[in-house]
C-alpha positions as CSV (number, residue, x, y, z in Angstrom):
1,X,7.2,1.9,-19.4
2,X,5.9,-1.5,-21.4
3,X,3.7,-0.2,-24.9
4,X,0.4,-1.0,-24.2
5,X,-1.5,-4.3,-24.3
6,X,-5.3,-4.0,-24.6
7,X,-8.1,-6.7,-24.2
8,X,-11.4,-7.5,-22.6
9,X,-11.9,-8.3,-18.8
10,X,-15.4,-9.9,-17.8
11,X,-14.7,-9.6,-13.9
12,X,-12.4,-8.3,-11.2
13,X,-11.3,-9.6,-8.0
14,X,-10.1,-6.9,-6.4
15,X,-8.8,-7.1,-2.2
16,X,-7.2,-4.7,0.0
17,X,-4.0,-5.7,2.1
18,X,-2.8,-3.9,5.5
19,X,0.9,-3.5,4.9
20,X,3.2,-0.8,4.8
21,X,5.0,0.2,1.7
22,X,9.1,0.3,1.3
23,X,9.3,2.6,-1.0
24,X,7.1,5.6,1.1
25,X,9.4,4.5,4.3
26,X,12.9,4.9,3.1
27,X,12.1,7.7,0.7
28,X,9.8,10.0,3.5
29,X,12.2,12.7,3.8
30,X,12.2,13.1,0.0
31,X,8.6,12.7,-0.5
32,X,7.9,15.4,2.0
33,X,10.3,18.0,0.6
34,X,8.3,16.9,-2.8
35,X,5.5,17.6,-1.7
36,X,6.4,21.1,-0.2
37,X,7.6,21.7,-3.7
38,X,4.3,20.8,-5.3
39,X,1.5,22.4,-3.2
40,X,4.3,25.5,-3.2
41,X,3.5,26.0,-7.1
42,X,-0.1,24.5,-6.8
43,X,-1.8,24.9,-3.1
44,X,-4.8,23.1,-4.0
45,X,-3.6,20.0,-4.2
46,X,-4.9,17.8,-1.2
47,X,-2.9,14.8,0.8
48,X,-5.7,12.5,0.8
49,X,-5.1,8.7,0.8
50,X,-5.3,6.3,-1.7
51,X,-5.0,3.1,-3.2
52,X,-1.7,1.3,-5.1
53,X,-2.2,-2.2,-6.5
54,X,0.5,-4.7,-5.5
55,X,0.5,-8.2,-6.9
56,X,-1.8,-8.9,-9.7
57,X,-2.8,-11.9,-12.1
58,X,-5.3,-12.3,-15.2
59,X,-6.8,-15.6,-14.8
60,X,-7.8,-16.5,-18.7
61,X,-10.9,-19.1,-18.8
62,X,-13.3,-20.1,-21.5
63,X,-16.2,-17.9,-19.9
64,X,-13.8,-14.8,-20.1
65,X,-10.8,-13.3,-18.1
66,X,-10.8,-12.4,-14.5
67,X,-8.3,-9.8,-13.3
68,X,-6.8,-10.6,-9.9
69,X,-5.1,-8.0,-7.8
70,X,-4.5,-6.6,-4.1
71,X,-4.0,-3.1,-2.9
72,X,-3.0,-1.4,-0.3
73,X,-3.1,2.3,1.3
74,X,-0.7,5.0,1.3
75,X,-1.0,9.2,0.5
76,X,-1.1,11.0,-2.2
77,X,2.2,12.7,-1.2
78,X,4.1,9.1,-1.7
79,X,1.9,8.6,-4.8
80,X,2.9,11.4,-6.6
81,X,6.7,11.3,-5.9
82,X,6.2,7.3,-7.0
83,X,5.3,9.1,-10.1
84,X,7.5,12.0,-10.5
85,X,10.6,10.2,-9.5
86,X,10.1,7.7,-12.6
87,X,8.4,5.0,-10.6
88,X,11.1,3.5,-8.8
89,X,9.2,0.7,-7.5
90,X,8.3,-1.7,-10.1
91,X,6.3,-4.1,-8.2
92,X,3.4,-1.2,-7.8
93,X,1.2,-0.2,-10.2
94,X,-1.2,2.8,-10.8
95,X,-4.3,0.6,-11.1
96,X,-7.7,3.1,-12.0
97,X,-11.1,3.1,-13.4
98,X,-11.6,5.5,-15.8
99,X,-15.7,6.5,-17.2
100,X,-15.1,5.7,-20.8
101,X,-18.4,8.6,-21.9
102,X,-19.6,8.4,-25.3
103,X,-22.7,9.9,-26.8
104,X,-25.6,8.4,-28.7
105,X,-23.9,9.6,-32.5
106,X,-20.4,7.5,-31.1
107,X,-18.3,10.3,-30.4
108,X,-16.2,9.9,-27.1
109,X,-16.5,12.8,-24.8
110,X,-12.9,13.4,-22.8
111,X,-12.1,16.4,-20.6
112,X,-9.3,18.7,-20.3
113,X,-7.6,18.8,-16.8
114,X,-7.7,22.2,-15.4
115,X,-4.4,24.1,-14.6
116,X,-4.7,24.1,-10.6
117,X,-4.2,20.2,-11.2
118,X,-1.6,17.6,-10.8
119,X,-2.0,16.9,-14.6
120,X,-2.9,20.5,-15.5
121,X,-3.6,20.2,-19.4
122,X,-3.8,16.3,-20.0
123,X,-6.7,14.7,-21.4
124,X,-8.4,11.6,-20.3
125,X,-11.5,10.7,-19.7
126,X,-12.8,11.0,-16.1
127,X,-11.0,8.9,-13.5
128,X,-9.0,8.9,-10.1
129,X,-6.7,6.6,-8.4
130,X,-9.0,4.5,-6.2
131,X,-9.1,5.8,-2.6
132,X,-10.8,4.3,0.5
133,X,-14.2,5.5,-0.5
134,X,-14.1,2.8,-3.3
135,X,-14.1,-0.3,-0.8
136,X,-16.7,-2.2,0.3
137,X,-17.0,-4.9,2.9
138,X,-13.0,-5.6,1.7
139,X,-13.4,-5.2,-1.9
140,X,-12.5,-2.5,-3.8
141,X,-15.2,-1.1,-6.3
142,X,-13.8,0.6,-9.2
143,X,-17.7,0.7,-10.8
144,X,-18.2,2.6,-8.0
145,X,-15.2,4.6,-8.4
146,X,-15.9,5.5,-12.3
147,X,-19.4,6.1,-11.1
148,X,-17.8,8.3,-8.3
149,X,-14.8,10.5,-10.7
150,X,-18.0,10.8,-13.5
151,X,-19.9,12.4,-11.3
152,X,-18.2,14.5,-9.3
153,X,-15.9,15.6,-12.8
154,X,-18.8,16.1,-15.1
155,X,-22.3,16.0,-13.2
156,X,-23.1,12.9,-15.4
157,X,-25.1,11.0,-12.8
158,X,-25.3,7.0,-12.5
159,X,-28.8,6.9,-13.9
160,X,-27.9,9.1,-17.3
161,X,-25.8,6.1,-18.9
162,X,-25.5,2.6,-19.6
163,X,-22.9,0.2,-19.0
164,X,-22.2,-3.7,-18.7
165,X,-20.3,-5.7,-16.8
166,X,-17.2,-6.3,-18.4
167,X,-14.1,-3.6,-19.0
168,X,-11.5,-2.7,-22.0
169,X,-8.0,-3.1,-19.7
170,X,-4.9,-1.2,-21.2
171,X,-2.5,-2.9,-18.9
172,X,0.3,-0.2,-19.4
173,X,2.4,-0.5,-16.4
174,X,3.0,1.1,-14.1
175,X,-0.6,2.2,-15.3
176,X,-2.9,0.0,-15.5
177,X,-6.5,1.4,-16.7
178,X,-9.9,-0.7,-16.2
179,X,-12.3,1.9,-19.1
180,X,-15.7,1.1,-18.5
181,X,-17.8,1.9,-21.6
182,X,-20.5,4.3,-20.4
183,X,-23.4,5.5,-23.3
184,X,-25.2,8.3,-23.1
185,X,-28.7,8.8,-24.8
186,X,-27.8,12.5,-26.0
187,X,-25.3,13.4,-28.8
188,X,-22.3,14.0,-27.9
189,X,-22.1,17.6,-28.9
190,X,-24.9,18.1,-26.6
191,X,-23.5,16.5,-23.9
192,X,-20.4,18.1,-24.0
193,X,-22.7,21.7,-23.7
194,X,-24.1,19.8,-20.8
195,X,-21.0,19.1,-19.0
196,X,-19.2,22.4,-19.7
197,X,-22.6,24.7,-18.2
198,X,-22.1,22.1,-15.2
199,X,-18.4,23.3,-15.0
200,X,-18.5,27.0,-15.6
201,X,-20.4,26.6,-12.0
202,X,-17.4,25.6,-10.2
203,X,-14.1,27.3,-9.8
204,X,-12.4,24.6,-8.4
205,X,-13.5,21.9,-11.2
206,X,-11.2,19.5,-12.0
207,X,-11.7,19.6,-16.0
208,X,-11.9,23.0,-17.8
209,X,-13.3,22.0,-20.7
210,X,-14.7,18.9,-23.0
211,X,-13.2,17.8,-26.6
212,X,-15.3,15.1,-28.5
213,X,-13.0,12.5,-30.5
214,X,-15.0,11.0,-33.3
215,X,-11.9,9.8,-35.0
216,X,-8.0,9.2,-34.7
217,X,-7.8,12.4,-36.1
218,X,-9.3,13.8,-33.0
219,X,-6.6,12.5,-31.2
220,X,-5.0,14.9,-29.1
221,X,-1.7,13.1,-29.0
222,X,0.6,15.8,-27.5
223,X,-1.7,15.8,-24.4
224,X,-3.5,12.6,-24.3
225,X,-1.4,10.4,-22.3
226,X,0.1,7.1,-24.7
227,X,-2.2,4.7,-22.5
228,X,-5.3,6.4,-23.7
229,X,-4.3,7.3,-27.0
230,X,-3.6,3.4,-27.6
231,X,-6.8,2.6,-26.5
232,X,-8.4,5.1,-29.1
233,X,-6.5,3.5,-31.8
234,X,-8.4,-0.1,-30.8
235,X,-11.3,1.3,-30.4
236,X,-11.2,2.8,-34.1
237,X,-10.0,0.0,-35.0
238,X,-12.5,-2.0,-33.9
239,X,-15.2,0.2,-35.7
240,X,-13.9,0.0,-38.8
241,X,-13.6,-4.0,-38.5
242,X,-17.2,-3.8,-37.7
């Protein structure tokens, strides 16, 4: 995996391709036994399908950069042996929106991943690889898809924070991660009350709890994946530029 490189994105171009994917055809027998393997030792996990990206380009102008890229469909199964076997295609990428939450006071808000999860114990912010329910009219919507993961992860609705247009890409592949800044009007201590009420309601939540990070120290850097962690360090960094 490449160290991450971090800058601003003011647009995406994002299509969808029909075409099958090597990598799930000559590897099906071992992505089946895989997955057997997983949903042995955690039964919740669901075969649903989603979305890879294939060929991708920033286009750098003097109004901003514009992130060009195509996916295409396969299942979680062949996703998460991509994954677990090291990523043995190269030309694929993990390509997500993630809802960047941070309160009115400037602390980030991040959420632990409960243990009946693929990533039982990491912390991220609230995202998901991009899946079917993220296209529209042959686009793929990843607003709509951090709208989608912060809502259905936290209870934070669409209409509780603000956002613009543009994105902070950590292109880290075979991650790639489009964080949309999303501001809240509460404190984040309060909103992270907030969010944990709205999980002890649900057994089958994906996060178990909320940590605020205010400042690298906050970092959790044994369980914060290096993508996100890097981003944190900009972002601080940032700060104390400004």
């Amino acid at each position: 995996m490449t160290s991450a490189r971090i800058e601003e994105v003011n647009a995406l171009d994002l299509n969808v391709t029909q075409r099958a994917w090597p990598f799930a055809k000559a590897e099906a027998k071992r992505i089946a036994d895989h997955w057997q393997e997983r949903i042995a030792a955690k039964p919740r996990l669901f075969n649903g399908r989603v979305l890879m990206l294939g060929r991708h380009a920033i286009e750098r102008g003097h109004e901003g950069n514009l992130f060009r890229g195509e996916y295409f469909e396969t299942d979680f199964a062949a996703f998460l042996a991509w994954r677990d076997f090291n990523y043995p295609d190269p030309d694929v990428a993990n390509a997500f929106a993630m809802a960047a939450l941070i309160g009115a006071d400037g602390g980030y808000l991040v959420g632990e991943m409960a243990p009946h999860t693929a990533n039982a114990g990491k912390v991220y912010f609230a995202a998901g690889t991009p899946d079917p329910e993220d296209i529209f009219a042959g686009k793929v919507d990843l607003t709509a898809s951090a709208l989608r993961e912060l809502g259905e992860e936290t209870g934070v609705q669409p209409h509780e924070v603000a956002f613009g247009t543009s994105w902070t890409l950590v292109y880290a592949p075979p991650r790639i991660a489009f964080l949309k800044i999303m501001r809240l009007a509460e404190p984040a201590e309060t909103a992270k009350a907030r969010i944990e009420a709205f999980l002890a309601k649900d057994a089958e939540a994906e996060l178990c709890a909320i940590h605020v990070v205010r400042r690298p120290r906050d970092v959790d850097r044994q369980r914060t994946p290096a993508f996100l962690a890097s981003f944190f360090d900009f972002a601080f960094a940032q700060r104390s530029v400004g």
